[in-house]
C-alpha positions as CSV (number, residue, x, y, z in Angstrom):
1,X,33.6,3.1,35.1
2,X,34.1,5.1,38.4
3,X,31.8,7.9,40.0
4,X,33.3,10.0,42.8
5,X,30.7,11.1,45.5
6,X,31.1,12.2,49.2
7,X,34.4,12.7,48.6
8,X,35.1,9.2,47.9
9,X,36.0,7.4,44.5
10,X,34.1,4.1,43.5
11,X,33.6,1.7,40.9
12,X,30.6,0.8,38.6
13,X,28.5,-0.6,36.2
14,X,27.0,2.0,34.1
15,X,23.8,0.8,32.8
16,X,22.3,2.5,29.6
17,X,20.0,0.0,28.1
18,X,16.2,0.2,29.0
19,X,16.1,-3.7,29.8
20,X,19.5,-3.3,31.5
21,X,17.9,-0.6,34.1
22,X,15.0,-2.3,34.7
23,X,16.6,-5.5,36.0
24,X,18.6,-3.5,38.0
25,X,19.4,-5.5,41.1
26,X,16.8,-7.9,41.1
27,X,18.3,-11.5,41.9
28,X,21.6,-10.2,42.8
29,X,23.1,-11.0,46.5
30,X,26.1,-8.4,46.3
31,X,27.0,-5.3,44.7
32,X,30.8,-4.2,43.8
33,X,30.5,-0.7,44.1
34,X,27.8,1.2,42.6
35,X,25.1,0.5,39.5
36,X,24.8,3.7,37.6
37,X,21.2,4.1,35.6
38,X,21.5,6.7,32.9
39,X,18.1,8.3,32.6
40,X,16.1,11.2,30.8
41,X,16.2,13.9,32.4
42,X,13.0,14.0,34.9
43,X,11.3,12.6,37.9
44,X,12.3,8.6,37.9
45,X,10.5,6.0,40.8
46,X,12.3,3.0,41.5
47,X,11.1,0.0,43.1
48,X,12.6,-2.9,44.4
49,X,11.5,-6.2,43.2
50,X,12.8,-9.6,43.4
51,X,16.0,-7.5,45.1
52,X,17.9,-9.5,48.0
53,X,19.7,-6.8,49.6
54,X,19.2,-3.6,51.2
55,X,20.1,-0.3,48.7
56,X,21.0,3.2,49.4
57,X,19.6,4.6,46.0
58,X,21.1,8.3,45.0
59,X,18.7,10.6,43.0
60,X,21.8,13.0,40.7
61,X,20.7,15.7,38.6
62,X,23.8,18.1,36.3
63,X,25.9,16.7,39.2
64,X,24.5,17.3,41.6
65,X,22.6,15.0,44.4
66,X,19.0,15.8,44.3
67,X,17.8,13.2,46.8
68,X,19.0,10.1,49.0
69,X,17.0,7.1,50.0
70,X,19.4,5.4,52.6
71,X,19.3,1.6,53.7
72,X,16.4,0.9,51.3
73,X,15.1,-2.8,52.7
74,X,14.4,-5.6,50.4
75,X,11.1,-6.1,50.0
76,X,8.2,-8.4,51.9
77,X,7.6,-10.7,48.8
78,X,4.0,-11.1,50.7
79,X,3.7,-7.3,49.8
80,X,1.3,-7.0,46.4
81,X,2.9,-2.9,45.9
82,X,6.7,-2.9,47.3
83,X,8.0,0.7,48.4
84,X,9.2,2.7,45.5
85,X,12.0,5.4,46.0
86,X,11.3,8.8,44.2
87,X,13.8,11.9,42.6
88,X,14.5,14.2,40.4
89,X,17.8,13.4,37.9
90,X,19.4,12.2,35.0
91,X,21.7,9.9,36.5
92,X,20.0,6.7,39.6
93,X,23.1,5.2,41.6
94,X,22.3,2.1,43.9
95,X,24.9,1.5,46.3
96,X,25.0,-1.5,49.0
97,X,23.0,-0.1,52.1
98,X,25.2,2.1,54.7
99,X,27.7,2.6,51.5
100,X,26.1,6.1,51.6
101,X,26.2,8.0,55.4
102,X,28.0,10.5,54.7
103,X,26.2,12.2,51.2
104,X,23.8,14.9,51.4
105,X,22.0,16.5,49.0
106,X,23.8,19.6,46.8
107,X,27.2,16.8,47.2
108,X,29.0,17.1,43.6
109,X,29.1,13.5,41.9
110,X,30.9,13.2,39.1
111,X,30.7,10.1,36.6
112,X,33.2,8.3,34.3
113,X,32.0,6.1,32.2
C-alpha cells in the first residue's frame, strides 16, 4: 500500500486487525516507510511500549491531518506509565522520527491500500 502526505508518496503496511495495531512497533528496530492503523472514527491514544526507535506518529481524520507528534522518543523502560500520543482520526500513521518535518495539520493524506 502507499499513502501520499506533505507532498511526498510513501510506502506501507496497512494494519487492520485489533492484535495487529496493538503490536504496532513494539520490538521492531526499523521502519520501511509508514505503518498505517485503520481505526473507528474517534479520539485514539497511543503509547509506545517495548518500541526501539523514535516515531513521528500522524493523527488523520476524512483526509485530513488532525494532529502531529514529531520525533516521539522510545521509552525509559524504568518508566512504570510511558508517554502516550493523543488525536482525533480514523486513520494513525507512525513514520521513523524526522520522516515528518515538513507536515502540518489541515495537509491532505491520501491512502491506498
Amino acid at each position: 500500500m502507499n499513502i501520499t502526505i506533505g507532498g511526498k508518496n510513501i510506502p506501507g503496511e496497512y494494519l487492520t486487525n485489533p492484535e495487529d495495531i496493538q503490536r504496532g512497533m513494539m520490538g521492531r528496530t526499523s521502519l520501511d516507510g509508514c505503518m498505517v492503523f485503520k481505526m473507528s472514527r474517534g479520539h485514539h491514544s497511543f503509547w509506545m511500549k517495548n518500541c526501539l526507535i523514535p516515531l513521528d506518529i500522524v493523527f488523520v481524520l476524512n483526509g485530513r491531518v488532525t494532529q502531529i507528534h514529531r520525533d516521539c522518543p522510545p521509552p525509559d523502560v524504568h518508566r512504570m506509565n510511558p508517554p502516550r500520543y493523543t488525536g482525533i482520526g480514523d486513520h494513525v500513521i507512525e513514520f521513523e522520527g524526522g520522516t515528518c518535518p515538513d507536515v502540518k495539520v489541515g495537509d491532505k493524506v491520501g491512502i491506498y491500500p
